[in-house]
N, C-alpha and C positions, 0 to 999 in steps of 0.2 A: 420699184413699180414704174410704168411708162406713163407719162405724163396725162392728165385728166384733159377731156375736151371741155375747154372752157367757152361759152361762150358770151360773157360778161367779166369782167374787173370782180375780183373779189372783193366784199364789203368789209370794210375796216370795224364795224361794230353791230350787233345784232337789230340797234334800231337805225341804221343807216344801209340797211340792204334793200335792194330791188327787187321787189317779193311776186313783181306780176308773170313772172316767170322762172322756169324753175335751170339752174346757173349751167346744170352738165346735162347734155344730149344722150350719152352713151356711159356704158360702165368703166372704169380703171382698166386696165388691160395691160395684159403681161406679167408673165410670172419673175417674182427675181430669182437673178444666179442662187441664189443659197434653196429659193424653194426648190426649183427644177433639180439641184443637184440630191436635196432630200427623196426627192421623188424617183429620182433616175437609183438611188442607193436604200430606199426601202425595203427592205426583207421581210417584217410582220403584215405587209398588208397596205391598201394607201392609206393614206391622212385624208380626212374628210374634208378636208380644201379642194379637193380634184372635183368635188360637187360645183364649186362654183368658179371653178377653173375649167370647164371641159372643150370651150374653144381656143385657149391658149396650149391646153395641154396637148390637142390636134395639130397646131400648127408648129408647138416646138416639137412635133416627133415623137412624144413619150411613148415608150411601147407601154399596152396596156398589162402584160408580165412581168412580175415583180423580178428586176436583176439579178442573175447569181442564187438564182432560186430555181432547183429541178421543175420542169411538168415530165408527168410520166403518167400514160395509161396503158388499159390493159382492154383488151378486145373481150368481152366476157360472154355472148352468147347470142344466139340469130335468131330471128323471126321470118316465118315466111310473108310474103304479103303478093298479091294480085299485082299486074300491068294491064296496059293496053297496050301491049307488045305485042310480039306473034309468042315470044316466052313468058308463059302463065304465071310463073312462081321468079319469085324474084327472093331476095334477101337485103335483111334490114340487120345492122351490125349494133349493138350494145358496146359505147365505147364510155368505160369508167376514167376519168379522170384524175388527176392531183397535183395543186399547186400550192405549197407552203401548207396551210391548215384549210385550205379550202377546198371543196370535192363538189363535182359537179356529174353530170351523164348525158352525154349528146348519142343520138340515133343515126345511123347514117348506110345510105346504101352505097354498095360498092361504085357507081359511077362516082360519090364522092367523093373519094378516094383517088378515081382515075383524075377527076377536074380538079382537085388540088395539085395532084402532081404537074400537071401540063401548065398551071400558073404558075408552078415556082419555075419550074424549065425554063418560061417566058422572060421570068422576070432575072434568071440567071444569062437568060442570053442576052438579056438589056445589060447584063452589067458589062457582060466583055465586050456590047459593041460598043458601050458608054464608058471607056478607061477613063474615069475620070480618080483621081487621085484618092478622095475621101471613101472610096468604093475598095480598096485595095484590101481590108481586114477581112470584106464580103466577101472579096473574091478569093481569098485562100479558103475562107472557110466550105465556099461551094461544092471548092473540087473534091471534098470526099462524098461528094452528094451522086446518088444512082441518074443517069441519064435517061431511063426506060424505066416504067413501070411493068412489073414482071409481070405475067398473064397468071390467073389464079387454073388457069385450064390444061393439060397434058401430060402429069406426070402422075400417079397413083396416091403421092404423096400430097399433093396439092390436092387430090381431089376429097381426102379425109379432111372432114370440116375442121376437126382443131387443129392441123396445120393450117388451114387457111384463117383463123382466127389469129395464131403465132405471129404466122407470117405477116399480114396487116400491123400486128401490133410491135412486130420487129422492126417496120418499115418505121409507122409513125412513130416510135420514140425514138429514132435515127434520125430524123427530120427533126425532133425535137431538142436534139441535142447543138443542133447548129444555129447560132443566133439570129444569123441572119434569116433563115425558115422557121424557127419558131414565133420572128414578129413580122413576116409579111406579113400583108393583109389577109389574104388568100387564106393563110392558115388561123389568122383571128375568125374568121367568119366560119370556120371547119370546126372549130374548137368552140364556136359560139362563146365569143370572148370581147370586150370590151371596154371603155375606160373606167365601166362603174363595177368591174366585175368582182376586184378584189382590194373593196376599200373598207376597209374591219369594222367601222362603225353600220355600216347599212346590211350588216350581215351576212349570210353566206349566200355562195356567190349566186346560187337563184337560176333562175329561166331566162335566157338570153335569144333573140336571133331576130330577123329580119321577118317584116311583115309588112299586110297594108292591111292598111285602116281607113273606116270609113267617117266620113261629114256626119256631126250631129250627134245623138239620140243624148242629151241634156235632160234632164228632168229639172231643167230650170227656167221659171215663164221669162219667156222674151227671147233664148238662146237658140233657139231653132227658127231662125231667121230663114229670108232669100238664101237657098245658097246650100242650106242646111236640111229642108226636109228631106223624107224618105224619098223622094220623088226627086229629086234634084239633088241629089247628095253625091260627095266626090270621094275618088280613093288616093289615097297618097302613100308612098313606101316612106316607112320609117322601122326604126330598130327598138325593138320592143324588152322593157325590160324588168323581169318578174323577182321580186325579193319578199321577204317572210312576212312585211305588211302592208306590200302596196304594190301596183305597178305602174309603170310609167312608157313611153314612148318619148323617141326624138330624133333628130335628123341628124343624119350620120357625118351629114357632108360640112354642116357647118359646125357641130358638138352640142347644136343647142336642144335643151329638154322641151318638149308640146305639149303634153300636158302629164300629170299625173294621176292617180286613181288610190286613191288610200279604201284600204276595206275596211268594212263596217258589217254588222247584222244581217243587211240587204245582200249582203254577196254574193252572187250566184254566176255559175259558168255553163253557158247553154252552147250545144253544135248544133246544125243542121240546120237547113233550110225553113224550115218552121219557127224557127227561132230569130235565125237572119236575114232570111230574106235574099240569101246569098249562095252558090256554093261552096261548100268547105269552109262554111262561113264560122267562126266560132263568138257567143255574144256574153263579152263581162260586161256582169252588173253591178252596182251598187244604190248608194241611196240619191246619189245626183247624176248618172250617165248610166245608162247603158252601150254600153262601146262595143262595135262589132268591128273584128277585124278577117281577115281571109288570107287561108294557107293554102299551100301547093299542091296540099293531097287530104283523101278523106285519113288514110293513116296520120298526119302530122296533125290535123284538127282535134284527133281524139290524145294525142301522143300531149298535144300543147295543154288540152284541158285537163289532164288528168295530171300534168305538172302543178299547174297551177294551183289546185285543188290540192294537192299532196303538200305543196309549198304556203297555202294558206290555211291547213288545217290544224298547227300549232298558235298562230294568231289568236290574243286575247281579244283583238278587237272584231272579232267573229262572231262573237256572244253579245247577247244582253246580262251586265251582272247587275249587280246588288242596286236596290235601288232605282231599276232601269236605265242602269247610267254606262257611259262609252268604256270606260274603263274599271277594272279590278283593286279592289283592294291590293296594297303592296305592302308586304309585311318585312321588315328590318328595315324601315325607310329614315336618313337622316333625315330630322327636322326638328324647327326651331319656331318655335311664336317670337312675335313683336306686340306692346301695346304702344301707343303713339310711332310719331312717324320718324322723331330722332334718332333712334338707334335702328331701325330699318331703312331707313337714308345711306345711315354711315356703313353698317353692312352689305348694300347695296353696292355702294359706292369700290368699296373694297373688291366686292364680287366682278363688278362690271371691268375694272381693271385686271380681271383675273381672264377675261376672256380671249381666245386664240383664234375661234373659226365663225360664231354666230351671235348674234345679240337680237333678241325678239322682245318687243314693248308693245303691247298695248294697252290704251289707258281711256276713259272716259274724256279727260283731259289731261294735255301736256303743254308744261310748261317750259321752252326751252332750255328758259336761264335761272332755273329754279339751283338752290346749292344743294348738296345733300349732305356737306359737312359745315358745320359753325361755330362759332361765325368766322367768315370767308376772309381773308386777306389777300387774297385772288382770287383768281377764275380755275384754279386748278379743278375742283371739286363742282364746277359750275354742269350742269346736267351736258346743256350741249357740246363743254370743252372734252367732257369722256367721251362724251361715240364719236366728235372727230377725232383725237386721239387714239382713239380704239379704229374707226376707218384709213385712219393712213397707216396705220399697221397693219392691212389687211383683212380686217376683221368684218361681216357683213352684218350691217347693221339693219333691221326690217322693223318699220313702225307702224301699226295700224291705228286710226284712230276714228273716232265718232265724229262723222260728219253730221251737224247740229244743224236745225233748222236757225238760219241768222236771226231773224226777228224775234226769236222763242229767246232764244241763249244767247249770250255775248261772249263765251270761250271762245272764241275765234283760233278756231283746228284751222285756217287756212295759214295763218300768221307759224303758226306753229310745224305745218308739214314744210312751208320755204325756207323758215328759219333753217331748219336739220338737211332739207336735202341742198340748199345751198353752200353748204360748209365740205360735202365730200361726198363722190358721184357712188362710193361704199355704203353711204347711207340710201336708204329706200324708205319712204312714206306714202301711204296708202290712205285713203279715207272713205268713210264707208257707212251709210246707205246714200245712192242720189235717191232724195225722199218722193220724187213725182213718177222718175221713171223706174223705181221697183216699189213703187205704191206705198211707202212707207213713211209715213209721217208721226207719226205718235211715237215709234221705239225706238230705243236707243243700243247703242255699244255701250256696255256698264262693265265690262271687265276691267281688272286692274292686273297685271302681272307680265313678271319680267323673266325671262327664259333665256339663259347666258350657256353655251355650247352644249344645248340640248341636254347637260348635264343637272346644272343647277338652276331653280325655278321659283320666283317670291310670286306667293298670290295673296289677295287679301282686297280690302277696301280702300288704299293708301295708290289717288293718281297720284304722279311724280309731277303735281304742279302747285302753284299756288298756295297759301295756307294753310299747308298739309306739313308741314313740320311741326312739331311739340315736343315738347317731354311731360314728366310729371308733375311740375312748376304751376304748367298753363297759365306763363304768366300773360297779364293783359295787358304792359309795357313794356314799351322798348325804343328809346330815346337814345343806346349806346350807352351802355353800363359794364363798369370793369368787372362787376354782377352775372356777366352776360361769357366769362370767359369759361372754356369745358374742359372738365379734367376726366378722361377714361371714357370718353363719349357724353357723362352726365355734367349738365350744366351745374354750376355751384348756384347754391341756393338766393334766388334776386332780393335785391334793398328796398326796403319800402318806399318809394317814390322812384326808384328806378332811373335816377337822373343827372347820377354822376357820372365821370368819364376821365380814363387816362389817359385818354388820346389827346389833341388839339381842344384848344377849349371852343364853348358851342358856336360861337359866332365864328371863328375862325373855319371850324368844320361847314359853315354854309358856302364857304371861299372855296373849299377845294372839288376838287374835279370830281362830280361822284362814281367815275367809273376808276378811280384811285380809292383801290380798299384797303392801303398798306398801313392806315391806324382806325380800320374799320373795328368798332365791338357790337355793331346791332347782329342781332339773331337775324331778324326779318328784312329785308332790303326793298326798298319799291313798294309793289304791287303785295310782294309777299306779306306784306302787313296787311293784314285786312279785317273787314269787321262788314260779310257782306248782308246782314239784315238792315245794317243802317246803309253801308252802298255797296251795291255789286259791282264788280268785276268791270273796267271799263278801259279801253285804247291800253287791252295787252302785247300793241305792237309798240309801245314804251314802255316797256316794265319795269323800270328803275327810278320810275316817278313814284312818289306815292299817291295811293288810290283815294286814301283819309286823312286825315290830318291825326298824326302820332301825339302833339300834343297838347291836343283833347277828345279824342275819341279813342276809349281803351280797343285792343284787337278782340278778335272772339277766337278765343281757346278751340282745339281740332283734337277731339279723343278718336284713335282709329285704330288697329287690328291689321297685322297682316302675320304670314308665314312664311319661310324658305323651308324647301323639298327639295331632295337629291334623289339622283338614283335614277328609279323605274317611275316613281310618280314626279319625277323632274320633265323626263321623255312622255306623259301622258301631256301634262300642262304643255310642252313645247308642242303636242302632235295637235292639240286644241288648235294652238298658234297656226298650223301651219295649213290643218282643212281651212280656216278662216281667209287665211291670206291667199291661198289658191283660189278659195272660192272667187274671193272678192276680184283676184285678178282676172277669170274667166266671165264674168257680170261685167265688168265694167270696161269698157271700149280703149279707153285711156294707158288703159295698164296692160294693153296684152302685147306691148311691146318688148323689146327683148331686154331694156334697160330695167324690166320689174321680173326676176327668176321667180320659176317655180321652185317650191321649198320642197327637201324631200326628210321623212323622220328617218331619225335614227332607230337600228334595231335594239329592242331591250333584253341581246343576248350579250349586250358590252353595255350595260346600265349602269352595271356595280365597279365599273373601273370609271372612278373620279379622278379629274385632274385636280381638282382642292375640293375645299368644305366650307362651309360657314361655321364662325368658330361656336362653338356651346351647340352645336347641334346634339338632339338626341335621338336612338331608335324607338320608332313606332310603325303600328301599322295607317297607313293613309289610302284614302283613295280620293283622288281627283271626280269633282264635282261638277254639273255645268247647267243652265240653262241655255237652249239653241232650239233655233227654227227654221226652216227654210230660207225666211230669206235673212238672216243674219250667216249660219254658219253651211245648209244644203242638207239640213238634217234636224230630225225633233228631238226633244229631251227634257224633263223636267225631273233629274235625277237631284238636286238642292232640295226642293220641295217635298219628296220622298223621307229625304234624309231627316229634315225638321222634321216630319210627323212621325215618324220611325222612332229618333230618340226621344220626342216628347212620350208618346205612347212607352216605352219602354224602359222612361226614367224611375226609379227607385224613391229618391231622395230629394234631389232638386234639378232645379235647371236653371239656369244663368243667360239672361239675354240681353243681350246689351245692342242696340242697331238704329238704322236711322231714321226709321218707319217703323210703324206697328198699325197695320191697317190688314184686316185679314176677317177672322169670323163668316162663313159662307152663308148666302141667301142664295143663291141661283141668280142671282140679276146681277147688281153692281158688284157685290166682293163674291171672288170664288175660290180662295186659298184657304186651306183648312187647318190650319196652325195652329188662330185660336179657339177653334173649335175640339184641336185634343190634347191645351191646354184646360180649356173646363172639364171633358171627357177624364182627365187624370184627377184634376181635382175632386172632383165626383166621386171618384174610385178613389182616391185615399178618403175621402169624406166617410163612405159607407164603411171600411176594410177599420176604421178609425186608426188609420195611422198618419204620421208626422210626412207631412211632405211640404215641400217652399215651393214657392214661384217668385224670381227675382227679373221683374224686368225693366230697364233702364234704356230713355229715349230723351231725343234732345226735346227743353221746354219748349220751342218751337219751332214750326218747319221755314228750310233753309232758303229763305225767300226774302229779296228786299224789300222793309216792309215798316212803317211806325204804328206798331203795334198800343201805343198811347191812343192812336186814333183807329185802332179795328186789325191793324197790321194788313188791310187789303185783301183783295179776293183770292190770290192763290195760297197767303197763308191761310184764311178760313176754311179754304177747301179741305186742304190738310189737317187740321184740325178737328171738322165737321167728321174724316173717317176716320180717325184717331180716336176721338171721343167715340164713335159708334162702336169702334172696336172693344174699348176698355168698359164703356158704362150707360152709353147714352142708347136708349132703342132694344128691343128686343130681342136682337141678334149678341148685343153686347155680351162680352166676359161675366159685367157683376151682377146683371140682368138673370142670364142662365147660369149663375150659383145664387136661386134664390132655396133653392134645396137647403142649403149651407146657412142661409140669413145673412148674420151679422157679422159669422165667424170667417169669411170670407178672409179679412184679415191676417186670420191665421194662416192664412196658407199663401197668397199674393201679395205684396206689395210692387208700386207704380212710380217709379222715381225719372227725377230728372236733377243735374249737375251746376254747380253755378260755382263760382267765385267772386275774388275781389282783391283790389289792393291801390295803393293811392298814383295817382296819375295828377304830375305838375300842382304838389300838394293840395290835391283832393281826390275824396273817398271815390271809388266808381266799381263800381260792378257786371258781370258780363255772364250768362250764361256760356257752359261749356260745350260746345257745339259736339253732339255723339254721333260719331260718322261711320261708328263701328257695325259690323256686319259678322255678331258672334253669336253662337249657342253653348254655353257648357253644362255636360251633364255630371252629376253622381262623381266626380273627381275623376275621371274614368275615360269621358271622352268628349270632344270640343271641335266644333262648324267654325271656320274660318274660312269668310269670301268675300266676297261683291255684292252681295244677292241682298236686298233690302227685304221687309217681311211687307210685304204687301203682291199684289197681283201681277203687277209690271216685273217683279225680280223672279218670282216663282213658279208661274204659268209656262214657261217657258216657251210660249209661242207670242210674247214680248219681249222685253228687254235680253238682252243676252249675256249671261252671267256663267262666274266659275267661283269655285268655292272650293276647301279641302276639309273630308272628314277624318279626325285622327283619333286613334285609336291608342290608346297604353295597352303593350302587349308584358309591361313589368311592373310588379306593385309593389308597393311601399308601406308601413304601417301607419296609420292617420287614424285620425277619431271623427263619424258621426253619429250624432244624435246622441251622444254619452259612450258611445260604444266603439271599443275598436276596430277598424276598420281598414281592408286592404283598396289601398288607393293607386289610380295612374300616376306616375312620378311629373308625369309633364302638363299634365290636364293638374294635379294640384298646384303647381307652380304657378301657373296660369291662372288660375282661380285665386290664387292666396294676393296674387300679384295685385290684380283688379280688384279685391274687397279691400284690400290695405290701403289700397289710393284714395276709395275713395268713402272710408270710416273712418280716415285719417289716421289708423294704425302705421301707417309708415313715418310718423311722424311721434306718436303716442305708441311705446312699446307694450304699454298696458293694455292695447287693446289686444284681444286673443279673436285671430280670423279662424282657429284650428278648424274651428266648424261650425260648420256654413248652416247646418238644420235646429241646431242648439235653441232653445227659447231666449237665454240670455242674450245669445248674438242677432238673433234675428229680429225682438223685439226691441231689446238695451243697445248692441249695435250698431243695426241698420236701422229701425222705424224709427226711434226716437230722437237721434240723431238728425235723420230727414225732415220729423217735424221740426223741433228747434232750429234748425237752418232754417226752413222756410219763413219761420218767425219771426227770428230777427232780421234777414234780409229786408222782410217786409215792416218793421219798424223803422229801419235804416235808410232803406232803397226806395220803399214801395214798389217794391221790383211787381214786372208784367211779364205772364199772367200769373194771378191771385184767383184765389176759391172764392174771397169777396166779390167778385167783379162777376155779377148775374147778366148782366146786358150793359149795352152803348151806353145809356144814362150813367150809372154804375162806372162803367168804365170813364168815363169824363171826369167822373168828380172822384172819385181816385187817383187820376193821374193831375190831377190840381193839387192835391193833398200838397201840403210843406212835408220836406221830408228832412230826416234827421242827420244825413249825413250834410247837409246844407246849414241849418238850425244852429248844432251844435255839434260840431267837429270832435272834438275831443270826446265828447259822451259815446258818439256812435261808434269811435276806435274801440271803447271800453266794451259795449255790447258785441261789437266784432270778435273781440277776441275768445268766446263762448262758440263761435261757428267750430264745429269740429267737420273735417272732411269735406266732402263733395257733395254730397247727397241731399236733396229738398226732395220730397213728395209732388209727383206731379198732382199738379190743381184741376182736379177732377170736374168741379164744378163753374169751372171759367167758361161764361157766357154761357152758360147753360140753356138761357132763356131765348137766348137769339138764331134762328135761323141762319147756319154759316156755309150753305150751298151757294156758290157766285150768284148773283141777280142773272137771269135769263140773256137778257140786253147787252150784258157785258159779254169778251172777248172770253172769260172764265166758263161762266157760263154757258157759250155757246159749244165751248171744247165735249169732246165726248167725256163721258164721265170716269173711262178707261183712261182719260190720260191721269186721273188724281190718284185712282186706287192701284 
């Protein structure tokens, strides 16, 4: 590769870089010897690199026909059509093509015939007058070339239409046969042929050829600027290029792409003056442009539309399917769940190393220097050390991320877009909304997922940043314990106080260099330790400090959810990626340089040929999920929100929810997601039907806010709280509210939990809730919501925050038992399920306990209830852990959190009561503060916020 435009000194360390500007002006450029030679000696088609190679691939000469590979057509049959000649009828030639496995059909009148001939002539007499050496192979091959194009007029024979059909087509595959006239120019543009034409991942070869196009018609506020309306609008010739989901245009002269046009719902192909505004005008639409471009004739206007339309009428993404959502169900789709972030790190990690041609991320937040294998004894596995690795191998790396309002958030996405694009000009980072000039202040980019050569695709709730690694442990120290070493991905089980070490002994370890990890054992390094209800996130452009003091403030445990998809629903999630990234490049002023490519999808008729897998993956059906809006993605969708009330409504047995919100119940005013409204709507109906059905829902005991909840925990946690509580119990609208049909029995069908731990930190007891970051639903063993999408308004409306999610399906079952009874179950959705009720009823640990099923009386009340209460019991003899059902109001609360507590008192006694905690699981505390008003004060900053930004 040719050396990168630097225009600064490389930084020796991620916290000694120059971040006020971003280090490379221009892309890497140049292809190497070994690509260009792969390229020049392809036979099946190009490599999907020529996508982001198309101005080196001009300049080194690559013909756009694959070497050593016939073209051959065949003249098949004429048209008449009108002139403005003084000769009325004219003819239009049907010319079928074939090159390798690709098949194409260009229209062409007999002057175009004559005007190819008369440029190769040209350019054959440029070559004898030009003897220059390198021309010498050209010029033998010329001279079996015809001098004169023969007249189709005077002889009897010529004048019978299928010799002059023969005849054409004896001529042009004689022309075709000679290298140097099959890749003039002159016959690329005859052949309507160019460098995107025959590159196997983007499908067949499609509608090609030269066009102009006009300034403008955006369906996006702000983009029809000076310059761009209908009145003032400009044409520019570009080469237009039509494939099976999208089209594109770009200039020929430098290779570079202008824009692109992916189809959707909205897609429609209009001609005529009525439409355009133009002659010969023809206008595609979609759901962010209508683009009008103009052809040479009214014959080529209808010739172009009727291509197009033939060519987009296979398109899945043409439909509204299931759900109302962008994409179809994909039935034999690999795929695999993750619970915690540890072994979807390490999977991850593997995958991104797997990568050849693309790497797509986008994340809520990103954290550079985050590891995704541990514990690190370098930077190998270090986040940002992969995508420069993976960029100076060529690999294009595109990051989008959530530009946050600063005062609001302190993720600091600036730190984080310089860090990555300063390491290699392969890498590209975007950020996205500017919140004043596209009016957007309150929502956010909440996707999470990582899209590795359009093939393999992890989505889920897990950014690749900060305190988002776990296992099943969740342990709350980490001081560097030999505790802490992993065998097969899974950490060995930690020692109580968590405080020994093989390394250097601890004094010695504060001497050494911390950016020396060669007798590193901590899990968590820096910032990655954290515990952000006691402090948030702060100066993540030092990351390798730490944020708390390790020891004496235990971490806060991260329970999260994600999934890797292959295949076809690999190519949905990456086409998500790539409307977003275009969008955001044509919105934003910044980006529409040429240092930030337009992305184009791959076709999903090469979906099922995988370069690797993620290992244990299994078949199911999937379909890729989203929330989007205009102005996140240039389009609407609340296909997530669908999919929740869909399975709720249509669950059997139970339903499994585990997430990091629960704020929903609809009123018309402040909540308008209907979730748990058909969560009561179900309970209701097994209520009357009198049958056996659970509701299991699991949320963290408080929201993710820094906050000393001893003293009220502050206005944005009470916010949180205040529709929490409304959702579950408090007010009219509530869940336990409208099951008073049911009374008391309520019980039997819902339970409310929330997850805690504990274990001793610098010989003493401490305790931490488990922070639940998960964003899942599972049903009936059968079928499982894995996303981004929180259960409240902001994730599900889908004209806020912007969300992706995957619904999977088991298309294979297995024998299982509910409710006493045998039962045919999803093999991957029970796995899933078994996985998460064993962690956390401590059946993973206790083989007595039987998760086999989940509706059972024994499990659901012996199990899971009573389990949860006991936990919360002792915690609260032990901890006085916050929040408590004791604690009615402020007063209450004050003199509870004075209380002496027993792991202080009497050490040894509360180990003894500890050890009766079985699992995860405490009962959320229904009646904490019941009595208090927890809407922010007016006056305050909380308070003043719309009430959209809490629900």
């Amino acid at each position: 590769m040719a050396s990168p435009d630097v225009v600064e000194p490389a930084a020796q360390s991620s916290t000694a870089q120059n971040l006020s500007r971003r280090r490379f002006s221009r892309d890497a450029q140049g292809l190497s010897p070994d690509e260009i030679d792969g390229l020049m000696s392809s036979s099946e088609g190009r490599p999907f690199l020529v996508v982001h190679h198309l101005p080196e691939v001009k300049e080194e000469g690559i013909p756009p026909l694959m070497p050593g590979i016939p073209v051959t057509c065949r003249v098949e049959n004429t048209e008449k059509h009108t002139t403005r000649s003084k000769v009325n009828v004219g003819t239009l030639y049907t010319v079928q093509l074939t090159h390798g496995h690709f098949q194409w059909t260009v229209k062409r009148k007999y002057k175009h015939f004559q005007e190819l001939h008369r440029d190769l002539y040209k350019h054959k007499m440029m070559l004898h007058l030009l003897p220059l050496a390198r021309f010498t192979k050209e010029r033998q091959q010329l001279r079996a070339m015809s001098e004169e194009m023969p007249s189709l007029h005077g002889t009897e024979r010529t004048r019978r239409t299928s010799s002059k059909l023969k005849y054409l087509e004896e001529y042009l595959n004689g022309l075709l046969e000679n290298s140097f006239c099959r890749n003039d120019h002159s016959m690329m543009e005859f052949l309507s042929v160019g460098a995107l034409s025959f590159v196997t991942d983007l499908g067949p070869k499609g509608l090609e050829g030269p066009i102009f196009k006009r300034s403008g018609g955006h369906r996006i506020q702000g983009l029809n600027c000076i310059g761009h309306h209908q009145f003032c609008f400009r044409w520019s010739r570009r080469w237009l290029v039509v494939k099976d989901s999208f089209l594109m245009y770009m200039n020929r002269d430098n290779g570079h792409i202008n824009f692109v046009l992916l189809f959707d719902p909205e897609f429609k192909v209009k001609v005529g003056r009525a439409h355009t505004d133009t002659r010969y005008g023809v206008c595609i639409e979609n759901f962010s442009r209508n683009l009008i471009i103009k052809c040479s004739s009214y014959r080529q206007t209808h010739w172009w539309s009727h291509e197009i339309n033939r060519l987009a009428e296979t398109c899945d993404f043409l439909k509204v399917h299931r759900f109302e959502g962008f994409a179809p169900p994909r039935e034999n789709t690999l795929t695999k769940w993750y619970v915690n972030g540890g072994g979807y790190f390490a999977d991850l990690a593997d995958s991104l190393e797997q990568a050849r041609e693309e790497i797509f991320i986008t994340d809520w937040w990103l954290s550079p220097e985050v590891f995704l294998k541990r514990p690190a004894t370098d930077n190998y596995w270090r986040l940002d050390e992969i995508l420069k690795r993976k960029a100076e191998q060529g690999v294009k790396v595109c990051v989008l991320l959530y530009k946050e309002v600063e005062l609001a958030l302190g993720i600091n996405s600036e730190h984080s877009k310089r860090t990555l694009m300063n390491m290699h000009p392969n890498i590209k980072v975007m950020r996205h909304p500017d919140h004043v000039s596209s009016v957007v202040l309150l929502w956010a980019h909440h996707e999470k997922m990582v899209a590795i050569d359009q093939t393999v695709a992890f989505v889920g709730g897990i950014d690749l940043a900060f305190g988002r690694w776990d296992t099943n442990q969740y342990r709350l120290t980490d001081l560097g314990s030999t505790a802490n070493s992993v065998t097969d991905g899974e950490p060995i089980e930690e020692k109580a106080g968590n405080g020994a070490a093989d390394g250097p002994e601890p004094d010695k370890q504060a001497e050494l260099d911390p950016y020396d990890l060669t007798y590193n054992n901590k899990l968590w390094l820096g910032k990655d330790y954290s515990n952000f209800i006691r402090k948030d996130w702060v100066q993540l452009d030092r990351p390798f400090e730490d944020n708390i003091d390790r020891t004496q403030v235990p971490r806060m445990p991260w329970r999260d959810l994600s999934a890797a998809v292959h295949g076809g629903a690999a190519r949905d999630v990456a086409r998500h990626f790539i409307q977003r990234w275009n969008f955001t490049k044509i919105f934003k002023n910044k980006y529409k340089d040429e240092f930030y490519p337009y992305l184009l999808p791959k076709s999903h008729c090469t979906a099922d040929s995988l370069s690797f897998t993620v290992p244990e993956s299994k078949k199911a059906k999937v379909q890729v999920l989203r929330s989007a809006d205009r102005w996140s993605t240039g389009t609407c969708e609340n296909s997530i929100l669908k999919a929740y009330i869909h399975t709720i409504e249509n669950s059997e047995h139970y339903i499994y929810i585990e997430n990091q919100f629960f704020i929903s119940c609809a009123d018309g005013k402040n909540v308008h997601n209907g979730i748990g409204d058909a969560i009561v709507n179900r309970i209701l109906r097994a209520h009357r039907e009198q049958k056996k059905y659970r509701v299991f829902v699991v949320i963290p005991l408080l929201p993710g806010f820094e906050g000393d909840i001893s003293a009220g925990g502050g206005n944005a946690i009470q916010a949180i709280l205040h529709f929490t509580f409304r959702t579950m119990c408090r007010g009219e609208y509530s869940i336990l509210s409208r099951l008073r049909e049911v009374k008391d029995l309520w019980t039997e069908y819902i339970t409310l939990c929330g997850l805690r731990t504990h274990s001793q930190l610098s010989q003493s007891l401490v305790t931490e809730l488990i922070y639940v970051h998960s964003k899942t639903l599972i049903a009936d063993d059968r079928c499982y919501i894995i996303g981004s999408a929180n259960i409240n308004d902001r994730s599900m409306l889908g004209s806020r925050d912007s969300e992706m999610a995957v619904f999977v399906e088991d298309e294979e079952r297995v024998l299982s038992i509910m409710g006493g009874q045998e039962y045919q179950a999803g093999p991957l959705t029970l796995a899933l399920r078994k996985q998460c009720f064993s962690v956390l009823v401590g059946a993973s640990s206790d083989p007595s306990i039987n998760v086999d099923d989940p509706i059972s009386d024994e499990f659901f009340f012996l199990n899971w209830n009573a389990p949860a209460k006991l936990n919360a019991t002792i915690y609260d003899k032990v901890f006085k852990c916050l929040p408590h059902n004791s604690v009615h109001n402020m007063r209450e609360l004050k003199e509870y959190s004075s209380k002496e507590r027993l792991c202080d008192t009497d050490p040894e006694q509360a180990v003894e009561e500890l050890k009766a905690v079985r699992g995860l699981l405490v009962h959320f505390p229904l009646r904490f503060l019941c009595e208090e008003n927890l809407l922010p004060p007016r006056g305050t900053k909380e308070g003043m916020a719309p009430v959209g930004l809490w629900t």
